[in-house]
C-alpha positions in Angstrom: 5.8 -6.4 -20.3 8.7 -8.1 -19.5 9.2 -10.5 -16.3 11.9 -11.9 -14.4 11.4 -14.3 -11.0 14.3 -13.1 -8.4 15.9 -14.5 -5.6 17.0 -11.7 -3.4 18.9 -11.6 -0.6 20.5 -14.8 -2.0 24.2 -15.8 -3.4 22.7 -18.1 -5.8 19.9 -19.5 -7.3 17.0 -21.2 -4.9 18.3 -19.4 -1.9 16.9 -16.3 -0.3 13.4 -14.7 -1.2 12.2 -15.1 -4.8 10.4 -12.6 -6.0 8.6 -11.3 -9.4 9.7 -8.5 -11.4 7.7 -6.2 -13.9 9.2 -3.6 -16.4 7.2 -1.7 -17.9 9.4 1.1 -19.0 8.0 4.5 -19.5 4.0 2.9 -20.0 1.5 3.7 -17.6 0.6 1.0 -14.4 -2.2 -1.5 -15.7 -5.6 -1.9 -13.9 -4.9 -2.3 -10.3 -6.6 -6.2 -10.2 -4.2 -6.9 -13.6 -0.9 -6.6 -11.1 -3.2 -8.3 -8.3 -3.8 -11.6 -10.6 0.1 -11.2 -11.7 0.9 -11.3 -8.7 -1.1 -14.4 -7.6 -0.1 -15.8 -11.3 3.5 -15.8 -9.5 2.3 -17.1 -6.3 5.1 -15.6 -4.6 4.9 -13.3 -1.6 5.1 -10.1 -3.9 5.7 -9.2 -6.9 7.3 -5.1 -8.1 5.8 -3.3 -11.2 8.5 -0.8 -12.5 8.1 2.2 -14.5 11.0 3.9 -15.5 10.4 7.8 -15.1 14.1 9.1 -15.9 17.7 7.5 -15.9 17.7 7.0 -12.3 14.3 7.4 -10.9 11.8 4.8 -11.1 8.1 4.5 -9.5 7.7 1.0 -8.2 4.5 -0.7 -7.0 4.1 -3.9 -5.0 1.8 -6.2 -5.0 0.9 -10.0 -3.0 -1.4 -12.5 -4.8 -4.0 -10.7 -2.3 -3.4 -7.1 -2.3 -1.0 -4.1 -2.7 1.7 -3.1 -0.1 3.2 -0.1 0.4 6.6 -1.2 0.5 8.9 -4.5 0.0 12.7 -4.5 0.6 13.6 -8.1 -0.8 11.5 -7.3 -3.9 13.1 -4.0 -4.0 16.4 -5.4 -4.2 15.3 -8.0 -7.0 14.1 -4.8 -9.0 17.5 -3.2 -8.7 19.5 -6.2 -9.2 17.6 -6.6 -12.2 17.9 -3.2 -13.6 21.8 -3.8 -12.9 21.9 -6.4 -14.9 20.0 -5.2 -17.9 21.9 -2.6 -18.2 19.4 -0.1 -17.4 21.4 1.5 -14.6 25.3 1.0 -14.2 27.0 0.1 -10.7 27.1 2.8 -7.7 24.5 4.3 -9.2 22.1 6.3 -6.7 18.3 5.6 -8.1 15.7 7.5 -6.7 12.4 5.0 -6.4 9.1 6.6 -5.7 6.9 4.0 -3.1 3.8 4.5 -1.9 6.0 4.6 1.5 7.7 7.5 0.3 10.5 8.3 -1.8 13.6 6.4 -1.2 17.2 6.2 -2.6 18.8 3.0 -4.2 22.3 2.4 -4.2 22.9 -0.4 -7.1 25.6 -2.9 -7.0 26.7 -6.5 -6.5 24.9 -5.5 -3.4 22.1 -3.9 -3.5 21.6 -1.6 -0.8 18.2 0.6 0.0 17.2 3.3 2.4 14.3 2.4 4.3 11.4 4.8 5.2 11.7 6.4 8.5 11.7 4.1 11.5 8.6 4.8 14.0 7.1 2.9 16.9 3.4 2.6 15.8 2.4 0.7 19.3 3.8 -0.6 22.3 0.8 -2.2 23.9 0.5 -6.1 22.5 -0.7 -8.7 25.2 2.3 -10.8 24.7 0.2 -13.7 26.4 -1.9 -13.8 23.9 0.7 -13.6 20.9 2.9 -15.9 22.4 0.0 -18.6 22.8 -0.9 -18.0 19.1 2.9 -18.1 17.8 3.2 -21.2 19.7 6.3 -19.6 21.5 5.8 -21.2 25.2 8.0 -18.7 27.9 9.9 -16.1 27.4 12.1 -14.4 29.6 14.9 -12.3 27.8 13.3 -8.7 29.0 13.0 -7.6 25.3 9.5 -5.7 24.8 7.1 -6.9 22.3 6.4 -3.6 19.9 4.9 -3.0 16.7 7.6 -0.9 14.4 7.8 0.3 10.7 10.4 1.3 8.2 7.4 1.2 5.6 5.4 -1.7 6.7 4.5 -2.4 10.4 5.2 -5.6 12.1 5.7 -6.8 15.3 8.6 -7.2 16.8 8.7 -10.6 19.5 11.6 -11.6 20.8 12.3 -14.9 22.2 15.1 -16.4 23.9 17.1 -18.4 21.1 17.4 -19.6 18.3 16.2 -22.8 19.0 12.9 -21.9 20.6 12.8 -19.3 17.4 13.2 -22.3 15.3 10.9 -24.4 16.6 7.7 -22.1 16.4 4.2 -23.8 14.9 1.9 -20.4 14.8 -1.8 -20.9 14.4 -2.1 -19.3 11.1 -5.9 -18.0 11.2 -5.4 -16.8 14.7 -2.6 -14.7 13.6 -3.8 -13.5 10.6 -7.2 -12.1 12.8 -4.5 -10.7 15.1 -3.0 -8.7 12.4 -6.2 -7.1 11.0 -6.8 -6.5 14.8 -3.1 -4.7 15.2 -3.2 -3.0 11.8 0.3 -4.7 10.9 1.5 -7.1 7.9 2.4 -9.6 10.4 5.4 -11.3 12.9 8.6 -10.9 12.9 10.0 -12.8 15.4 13.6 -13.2 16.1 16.3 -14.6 18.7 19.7 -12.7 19.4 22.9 -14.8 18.5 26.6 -14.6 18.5 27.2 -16.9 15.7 28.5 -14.2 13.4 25.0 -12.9 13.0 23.3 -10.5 14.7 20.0 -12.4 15.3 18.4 -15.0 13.4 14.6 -14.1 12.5 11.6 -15.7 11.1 8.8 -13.3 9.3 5.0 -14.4 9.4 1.9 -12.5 7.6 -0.8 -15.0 6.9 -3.1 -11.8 6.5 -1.4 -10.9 3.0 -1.5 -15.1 2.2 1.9 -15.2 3.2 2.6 -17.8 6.1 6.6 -17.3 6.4 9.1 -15.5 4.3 12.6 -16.3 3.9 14.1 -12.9 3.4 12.5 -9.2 4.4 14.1 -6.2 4.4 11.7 -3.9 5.9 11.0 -6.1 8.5 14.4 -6.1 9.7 15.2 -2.1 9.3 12.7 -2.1 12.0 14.3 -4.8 13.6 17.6 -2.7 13.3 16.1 0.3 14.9 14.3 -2.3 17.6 17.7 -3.1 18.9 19.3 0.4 18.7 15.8 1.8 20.8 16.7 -0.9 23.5 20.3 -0.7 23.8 21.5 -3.8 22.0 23.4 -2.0 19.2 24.4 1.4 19.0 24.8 4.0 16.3 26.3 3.6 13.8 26.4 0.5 13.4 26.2 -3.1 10.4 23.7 -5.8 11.5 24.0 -9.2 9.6 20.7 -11.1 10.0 19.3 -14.8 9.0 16.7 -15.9 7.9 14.8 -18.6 6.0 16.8 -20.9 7.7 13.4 -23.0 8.4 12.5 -23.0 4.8 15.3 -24.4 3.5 16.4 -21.3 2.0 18.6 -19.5 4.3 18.9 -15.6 3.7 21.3 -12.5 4.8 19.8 -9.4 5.3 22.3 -6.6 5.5 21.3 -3.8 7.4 23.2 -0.2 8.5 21.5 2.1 10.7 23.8 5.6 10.1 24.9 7.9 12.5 22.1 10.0 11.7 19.5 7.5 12.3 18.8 6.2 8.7 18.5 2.6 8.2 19.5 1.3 5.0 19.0 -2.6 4.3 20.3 -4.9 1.3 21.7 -7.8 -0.3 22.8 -10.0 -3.2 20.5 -11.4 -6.0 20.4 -13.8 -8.5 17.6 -13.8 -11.8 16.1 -17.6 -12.7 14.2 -16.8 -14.8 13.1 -14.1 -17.4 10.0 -13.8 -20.3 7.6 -11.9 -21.5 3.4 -11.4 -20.5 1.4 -12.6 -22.9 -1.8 -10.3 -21.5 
């Protein structure tokens, strides 16, 4: 099995999300709690196991050092910009990849650019007292609704005010990761609107899955996307630039286009570090 670690969403290297990348070409998954300990062996938030079914369709399979997700855009767009560059699929080529979210088209490229799974409001009903005590957000007052949404994984959406009180957010980790077994969702994704060329600045939290923050995710913000078109703060169609990371020190864009039909699509640059082979 060959690996490569990923920094997607990212211009360069050591910017954006990194990210682990398994070909496996036309073989068969390993054992479930292999990928699990890759994973962890990676330590990064998740890792994509790729099996090459044709010369455009692919089955990929995601994985955090504690458990298997359903879907993950910034490791999707690793997987893609690493297939680019391999030479396994040429530019503007439209891949089909088969998630456990559902099959979803690819478009490859400098920029990598993938449709999300359909956007739906899983729950609108989040004591936003309690979640803003846990986040550590003090008051809000900018009207937006705290909702839980999905384009593949749910989060919660919670607004704040700006990017400054976004920024400055110290969330009880424990607390939060109870509160997302409680919701059913992979965690946070809190965000402030801007008008600073970007769209909103955001900051992604899921200590259930052992990850505390993550500097780039592209599902999270697809259902951000379709957050702000739902409440009237962008309308169809439309491009949404968003940052994130920026608390990390590794500042991310996540490019995201909600179509005139509703579809949310969501992408970005990446840049390989590193590439070898399993020795297991």
């Amino acid at each position: 099995m060959r690996y490569f670690i990923v920094d997607a969403f990212a211009t360069g290297a050591f910017g954006g999300n990194p990210a682990g990348v398994v070909l496996l070409g036309d073989a068969e998954f390993p054992d479930d709690e292999l990928m699990r300990l890759v994973a962890a062996e990676f330590s990064y938030s998740e890792t994509a196991f790729v099996k090459q079914n044709g010369p455009a369709e692919f089955t990929v399979r995601y994985f955090t050092p504690a458990a298997e997700v359903e879907l993950c855009g910034h490791a999707t767009v690793a997987t893609f910009g690493v297939l680019r560059s391999e030479g396994i699929v040429a530019d503007g080529t439209m891949c089909l990849n088969h998630t456990l979210a559902g099959d979803l088209q690819v478009k490859t490229g400098e920029q990598v650019m993938l449709q999300m799974a359909p956007a739906r409001i899983v729950d609108t009903h989040v004591d936003p007292q309690l979640l803003h005590h846990i986040m550590g957000a003090g008051v809000v007052s900018c009207g937006l609704p705290i909702e839980i949404v999905s384009t593949g994984l749910p989060d919660v959406m919670m607004p704040l005010d700006t990017v400054e009180q976004l920024q400055a957010l110290k969330p009880d980790m424990t607390a939060l990761a109870q509160l997302s077994r409680e919701l059913g969702v992979t965690g946070v994704h809190a965000f402030a609107l801007s008008n600073d060329g970007y769209t909103a600045h955001a900051r992604n939290f899921g200590p259930l899955y052992g990850i505390d923050e993550e500097s780039a995710t592209g599902t999270a913000n697809a259902a951000l996307t379709h957050y702000l078109q739902r409440h009237g703060v962008i309308a169809r169609p439309a491009e949404c630039r968003i940052m994130q990371g920026e608390a990390m020190g590794r500042p991310s864009v996540v490019v995201t286009r909600l179509m005139a039909d509703g579809d949310i699509w969501a992408g970005g640059t990446s840049a390989i570090v590193a590439r070898g082979e399993l020795l297991i």
